[in-house]
C-alpha positions in Angstrom: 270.8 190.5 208.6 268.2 188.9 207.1 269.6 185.6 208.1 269.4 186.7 211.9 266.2 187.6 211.4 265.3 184.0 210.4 267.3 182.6 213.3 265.5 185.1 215.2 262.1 183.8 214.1 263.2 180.4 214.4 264.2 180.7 218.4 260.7 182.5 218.9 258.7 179.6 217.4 260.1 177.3 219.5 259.6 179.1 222.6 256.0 179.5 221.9 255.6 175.8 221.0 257.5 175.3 224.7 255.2 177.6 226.3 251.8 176.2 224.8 252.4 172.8 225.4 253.6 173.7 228.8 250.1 175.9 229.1 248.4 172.2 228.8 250.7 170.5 231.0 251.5 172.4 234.0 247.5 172.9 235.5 247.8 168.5 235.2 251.4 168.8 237.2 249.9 171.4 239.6 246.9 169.1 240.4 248.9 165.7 241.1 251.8 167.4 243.1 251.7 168.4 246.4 255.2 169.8 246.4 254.7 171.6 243.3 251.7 173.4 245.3 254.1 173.8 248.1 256.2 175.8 246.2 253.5 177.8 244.3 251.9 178.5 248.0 255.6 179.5 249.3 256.3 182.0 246.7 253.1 183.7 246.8 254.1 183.9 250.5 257.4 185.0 250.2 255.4 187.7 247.7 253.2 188.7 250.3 255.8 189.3 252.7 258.0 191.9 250.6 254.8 193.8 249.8 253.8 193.2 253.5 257.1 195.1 254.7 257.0 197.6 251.5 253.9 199.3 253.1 253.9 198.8 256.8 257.7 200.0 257.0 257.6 202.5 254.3 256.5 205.6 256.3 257.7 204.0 259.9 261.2 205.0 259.6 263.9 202.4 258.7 265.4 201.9 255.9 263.4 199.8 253.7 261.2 202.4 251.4 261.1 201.3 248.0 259.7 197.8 246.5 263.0 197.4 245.4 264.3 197.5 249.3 261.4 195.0 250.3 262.8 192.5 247.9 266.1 192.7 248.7 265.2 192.6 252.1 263.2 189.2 251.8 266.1 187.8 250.2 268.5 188.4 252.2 266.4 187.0 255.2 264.8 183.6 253.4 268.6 183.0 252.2 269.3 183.6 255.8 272.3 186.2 255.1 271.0 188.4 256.9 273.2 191.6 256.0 271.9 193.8 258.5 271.5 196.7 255.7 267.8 196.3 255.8 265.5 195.7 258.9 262.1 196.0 259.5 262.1 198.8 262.3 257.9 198.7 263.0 256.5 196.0 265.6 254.3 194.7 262.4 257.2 194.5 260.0 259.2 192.5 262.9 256.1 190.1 263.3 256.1 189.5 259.1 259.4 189.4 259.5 259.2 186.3 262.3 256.4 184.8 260.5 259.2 184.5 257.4 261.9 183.5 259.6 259.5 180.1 260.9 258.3 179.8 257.3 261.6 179.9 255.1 263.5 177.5 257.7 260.6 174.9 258.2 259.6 174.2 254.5 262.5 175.0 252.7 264.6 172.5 254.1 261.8 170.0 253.6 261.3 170.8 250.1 265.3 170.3 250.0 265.3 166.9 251.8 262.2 165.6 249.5 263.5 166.7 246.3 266.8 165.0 247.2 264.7 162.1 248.1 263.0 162.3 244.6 266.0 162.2 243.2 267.7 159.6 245.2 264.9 157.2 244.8 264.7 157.5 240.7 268.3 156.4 240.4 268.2 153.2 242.2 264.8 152.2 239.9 267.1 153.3 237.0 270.0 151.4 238.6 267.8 148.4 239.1 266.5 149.0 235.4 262.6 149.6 236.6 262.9 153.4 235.1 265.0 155.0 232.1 
């Protein structure tokens, strides 16, 4: 038991030391990416949307009532599944709803296609030995 315990405390150490040197690091990354902001700006969106739908279609009818339904709900559309078990039913949860729609099928893609790029032009600088 007591050995857990010192794995235990190990495991936690080394999380925190993760976490405060990423603390330090991420604000710097934040600042010199623009797709790092992308996504930042495209979750808080995504966010806003779910609460968004919570309250306008909460008391109009449909189906979506809890928090819990929003989310599923915005998942569902951004992953473009589209289920049909939750719908906004309101003329202001349809427009959020459109609004998401435009959103999660312009920039996704694009943040697809450039981290593909990213990742296409670091291995032919490693292949060319310019990068490790």
């Amino acid at each position: 038991m007591i050995r857990l315990a010192e794995r235990l405390l190990k495991i936690v150490k080394a999380v925190l030391g993760i976490l405060k040197s990423s603390v330090k690091f991420i604000p710097r990354l934040i600042k010199q990416s623009f797709t790092l902001k992308l996504v930042i700006i495209l979750f808080l969106i995504f966010i806003g949307c779910a609460i968004g739908i919570f309250f306008i279609e909460r008391d109009a009818g449909g189906k979506i009532v809890t928090l819990g339904d929003a989310f599923w709900w915005l998942i569902v559309t951004v992953a473009t599944v589209g289920y049909g078990d939750f719908y906004p039913v309101s003329a202001a949860g349809r427009v959020i709803a459109t609004l998401l729609i435009v959103i999660a099928i312009g920039i996704i893609p694009f943040l697809a296609a450039h981290g593909s790029s990213y990742l296409v032009a670091r291995r032919s600088r490693e292949e060319r030995g310019l990068e490790k």
